[in-house]
N, C-alpha and C positions, 0 to 999 in steps of 0.2 A: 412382410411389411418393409415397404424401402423407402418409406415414407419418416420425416420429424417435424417436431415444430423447434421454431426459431426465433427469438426476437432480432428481426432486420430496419436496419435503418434504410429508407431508400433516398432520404431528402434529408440538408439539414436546414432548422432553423429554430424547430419547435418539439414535442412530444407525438404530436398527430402525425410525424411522416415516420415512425418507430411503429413497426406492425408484428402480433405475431404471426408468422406467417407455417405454410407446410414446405418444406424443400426436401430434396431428397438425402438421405443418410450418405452420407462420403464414407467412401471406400480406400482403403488406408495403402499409400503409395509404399512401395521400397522405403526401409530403413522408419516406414512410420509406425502409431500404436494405434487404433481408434478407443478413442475411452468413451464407456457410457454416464454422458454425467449425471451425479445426483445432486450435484445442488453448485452453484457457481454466484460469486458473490459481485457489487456492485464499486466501482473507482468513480472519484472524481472526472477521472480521464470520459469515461462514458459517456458524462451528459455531457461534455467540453465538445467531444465530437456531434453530438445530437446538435448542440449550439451553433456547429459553424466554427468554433473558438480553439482549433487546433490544425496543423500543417498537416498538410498535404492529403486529406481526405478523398479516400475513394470508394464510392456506394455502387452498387448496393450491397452493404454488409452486413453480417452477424457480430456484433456487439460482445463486449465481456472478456477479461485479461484472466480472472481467476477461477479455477473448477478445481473440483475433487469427484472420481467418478472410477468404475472398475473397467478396466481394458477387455473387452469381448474379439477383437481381431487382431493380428499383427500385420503388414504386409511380408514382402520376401526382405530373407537378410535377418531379420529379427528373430531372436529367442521368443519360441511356441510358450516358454513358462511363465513369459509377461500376461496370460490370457489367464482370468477371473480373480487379478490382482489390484486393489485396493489402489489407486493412487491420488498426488496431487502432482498439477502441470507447473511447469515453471517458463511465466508469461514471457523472461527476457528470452530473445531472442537473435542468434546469429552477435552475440557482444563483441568479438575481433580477439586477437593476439594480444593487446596490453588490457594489462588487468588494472591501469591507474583510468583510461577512457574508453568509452565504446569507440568502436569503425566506424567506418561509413554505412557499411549495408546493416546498421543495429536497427532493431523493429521490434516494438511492443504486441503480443499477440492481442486480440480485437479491433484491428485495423491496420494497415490493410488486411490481414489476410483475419479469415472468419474466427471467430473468438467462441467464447464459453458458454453464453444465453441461448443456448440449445440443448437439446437430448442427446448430441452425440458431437464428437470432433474428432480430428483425425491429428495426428503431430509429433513430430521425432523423437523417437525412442528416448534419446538423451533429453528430452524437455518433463520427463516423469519421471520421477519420485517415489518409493512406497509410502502408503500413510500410514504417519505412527497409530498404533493401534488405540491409545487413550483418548484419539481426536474422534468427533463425529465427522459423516463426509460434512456438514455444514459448516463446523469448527475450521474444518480442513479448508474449505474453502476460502475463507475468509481470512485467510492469512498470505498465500505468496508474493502478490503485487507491493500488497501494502506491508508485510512484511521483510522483504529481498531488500527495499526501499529503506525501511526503519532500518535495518541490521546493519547495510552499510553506512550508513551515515554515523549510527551510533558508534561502531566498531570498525570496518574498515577505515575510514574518514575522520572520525573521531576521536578514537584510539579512546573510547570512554574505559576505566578501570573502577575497581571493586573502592567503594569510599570516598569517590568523587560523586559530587553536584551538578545533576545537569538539568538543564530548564529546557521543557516541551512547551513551545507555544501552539496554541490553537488547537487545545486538547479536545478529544471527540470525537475528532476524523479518525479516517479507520489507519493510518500511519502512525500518529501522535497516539493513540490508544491501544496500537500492537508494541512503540517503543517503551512506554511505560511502560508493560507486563517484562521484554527484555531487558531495559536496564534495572528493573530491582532484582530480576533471578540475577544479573553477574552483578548484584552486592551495591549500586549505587544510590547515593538518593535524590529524588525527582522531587520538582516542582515546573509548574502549570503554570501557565494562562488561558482566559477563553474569552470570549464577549460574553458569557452564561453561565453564575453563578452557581447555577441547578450542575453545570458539567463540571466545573471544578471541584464541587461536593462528590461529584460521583467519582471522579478521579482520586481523591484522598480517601472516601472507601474502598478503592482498587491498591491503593498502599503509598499514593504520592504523599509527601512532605507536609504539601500547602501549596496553594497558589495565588493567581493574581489576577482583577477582572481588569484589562486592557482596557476597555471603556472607564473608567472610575482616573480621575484625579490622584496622583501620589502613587500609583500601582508600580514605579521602578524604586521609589522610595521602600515599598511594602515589600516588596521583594529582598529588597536590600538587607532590608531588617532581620526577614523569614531565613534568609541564609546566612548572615553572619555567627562566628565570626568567619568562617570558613571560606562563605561565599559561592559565585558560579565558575564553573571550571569548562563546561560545556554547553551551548547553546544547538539548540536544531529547529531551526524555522525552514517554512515553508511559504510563508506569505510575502517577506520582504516590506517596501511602502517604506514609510518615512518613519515607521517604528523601528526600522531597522537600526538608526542611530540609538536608539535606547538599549539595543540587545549591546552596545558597541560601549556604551557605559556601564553596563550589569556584569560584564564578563570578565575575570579576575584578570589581572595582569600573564600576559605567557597563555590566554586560555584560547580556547577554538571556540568559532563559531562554524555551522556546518548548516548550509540550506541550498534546498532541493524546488522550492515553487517560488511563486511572484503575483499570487492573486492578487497583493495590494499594490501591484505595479510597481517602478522602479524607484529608489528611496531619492527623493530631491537634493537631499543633504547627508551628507558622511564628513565627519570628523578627521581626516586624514591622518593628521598628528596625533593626536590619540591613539590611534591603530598603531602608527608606528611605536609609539612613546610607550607605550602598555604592552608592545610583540607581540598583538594578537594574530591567530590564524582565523585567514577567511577558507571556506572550503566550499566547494562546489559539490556535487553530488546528484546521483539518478540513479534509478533502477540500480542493475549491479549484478556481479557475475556468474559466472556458475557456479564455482566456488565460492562466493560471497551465499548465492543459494544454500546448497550443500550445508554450511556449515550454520546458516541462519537457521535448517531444518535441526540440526545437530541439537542446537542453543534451545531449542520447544522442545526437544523429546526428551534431552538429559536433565530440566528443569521440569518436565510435565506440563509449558506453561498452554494455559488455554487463551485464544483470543476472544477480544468481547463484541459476542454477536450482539448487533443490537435489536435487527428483527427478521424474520424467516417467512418467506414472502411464497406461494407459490407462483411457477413459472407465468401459468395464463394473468398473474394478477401483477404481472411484469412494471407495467404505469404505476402503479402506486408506489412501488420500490424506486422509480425514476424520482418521481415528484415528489418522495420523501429525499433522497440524494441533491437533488435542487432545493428544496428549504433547508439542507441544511441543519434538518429534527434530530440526527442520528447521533449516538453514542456508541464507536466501535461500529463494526458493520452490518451491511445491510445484504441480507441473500436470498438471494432465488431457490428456489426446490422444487425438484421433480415431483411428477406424483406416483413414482414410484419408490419415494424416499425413505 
């Protein structure tokens, strides 16, 4: 059989030009692994690309930044003992020499080059990982994107410690619901926002504080309340928009703020002198290094933490896993599975 199937985008604008299609199984270059996956899971990034709504797109491609799957070939150059070994891939790719920004040539794997939403991928020895043995491949997979992501922002970026306060907004996505699991294993305590009252509940049975519904009236006041006298020491958004001035009053005097997206586009108003007057830190952040990898792996194995699948999709039923990822329905992530899984 030299044969796979593949979820390939060929167009964007919509879900109808995302096909599964048959291609042929890649053959693994010098210094590569080929893994066979069994289960790879789903990023906001994916349907941005489906949409048109990200740089520099080039089709026709195979989709998907996260897999867990076992290595069946190596090519030359590579240890033969990587073959019937258990792993996960790690999406960043080619990051550069400074560990504070990516280079120039930094690329996210699932575009350009061919990503996870298939039964098989081919990719440098150093982009694999062993999986801890507590995780399923499904667990597994659902963790490196969105959690290399969380890790650095909370920790390298953040420098969050054990008895500090930090507020995750936009709890749900598969970032904000892998950081929760890692800032209560290193000892901190968490609170929430979301537009959905049902996700903040389910976030404070995951072990958060308490949170805030962003839609409701008084929600910076509510918060305020929730964390005094202590307060917040940490913020990590993703959305940005004109609520960002609110994270800009929530945040203790000397605290960090740290984000990484701009769904709600850019904030019209910021407070200037406040920022300075209060010494808060803004922090930029993305993906993250190898290292910042490495040791986000480290942080899940020595706590056991598991990430929270939200639902386990098989491969052919590819569409429904999009179009749940475009409403927005999900709690923690969303994965594909082989049906050899």
């Amino acid at each position: 059989m030299n044969k796979m199937r593949a979820v390939v985008l060929h167009q964007t604008k919509d879900l109808d030009y995302l096909k599964l299609d048959t291609v042929p199984i890649p053959e693994p270059a010098p210094g590569e692994v080929r893994v066979r996956i069994k289960a790879a899971a789903l990023n906001h990034r994916d349907v941005w690309i489906v949409q048109g709504l990200y740089a520099n797109i080039q089709l026709p491609v195979i989709l998907g930044s996260d897999g867990a799957g076992v290595v069946d070939q190596v090519g030359k150059g590579v240890d033969p003992s990587w073959i019937g070994k258990a792993v996960m891939i790690n999406p960043s790719l080619n990051w550069g020499r400074n560990p504070r920004a990516q280079g120039r040539d930094y690329r996210i794997l699932g575009m350009p080059d061919n990503g996870t939403h298939a039964e098989w991928i081919t990719i440098a020895v150093n982009q694999v990982v062993p999986k801890p043995d507590y995780l399923s491949f499904a667990e597994a997979a659902a963790i490196p994107l969105a959690g290399l992501t969380g890790y650095r922002a909370l920790f390298t970026q953040g420098r969050l410690t054990a008895g500090e306060t930090v507020l995750l907004t936009g709890i749900g996505g598969g970032v904000a619901a892998l950081m929760l699991k890692m800032a209560l294993a290193a000892g901190a305590r968490v609170v929430v926002t979301s537009s959905s009252d049902e996700k903040i509940k389910k976030a404070v049975n995951s072990g958060a504080f308490g949170g805030a519904n962003y839609r409701e009236d008084g929600w910076v006041n509510h918060l305020q309340k929730l964390t005094a006298p202590q307060g917040i020491d940490l913020i990590v958004d993703s959305a940005g928009g004109d609520s960002f001035a609110d994270l800009i009053q929530l945040i203790n005097p000397g605290g960090r703020i740290v984000f990484f997206g701009a769904t709600a586009g850019n904030p019209s108003r910021l407070d200037l002198r406040r920022i300075f007057w209060k010494q808060i830190t803004l922090q930029g952040t993305t993906m993250g290094t190898e290292q910042d990898f490495y040791e986000m792996i480290r942080l899940f194995d020595t706590h056991k933490i598991k990430p929270i699948v939200d639902t386990t999709i098989p491969l052919e039923n590819y569409r429904s896993a999009y179009e749940r990822m475009l409403k927005g329905e999900q709690f923690g992530k969303i994965v594909l599975t082989m049906e050899d899984q």
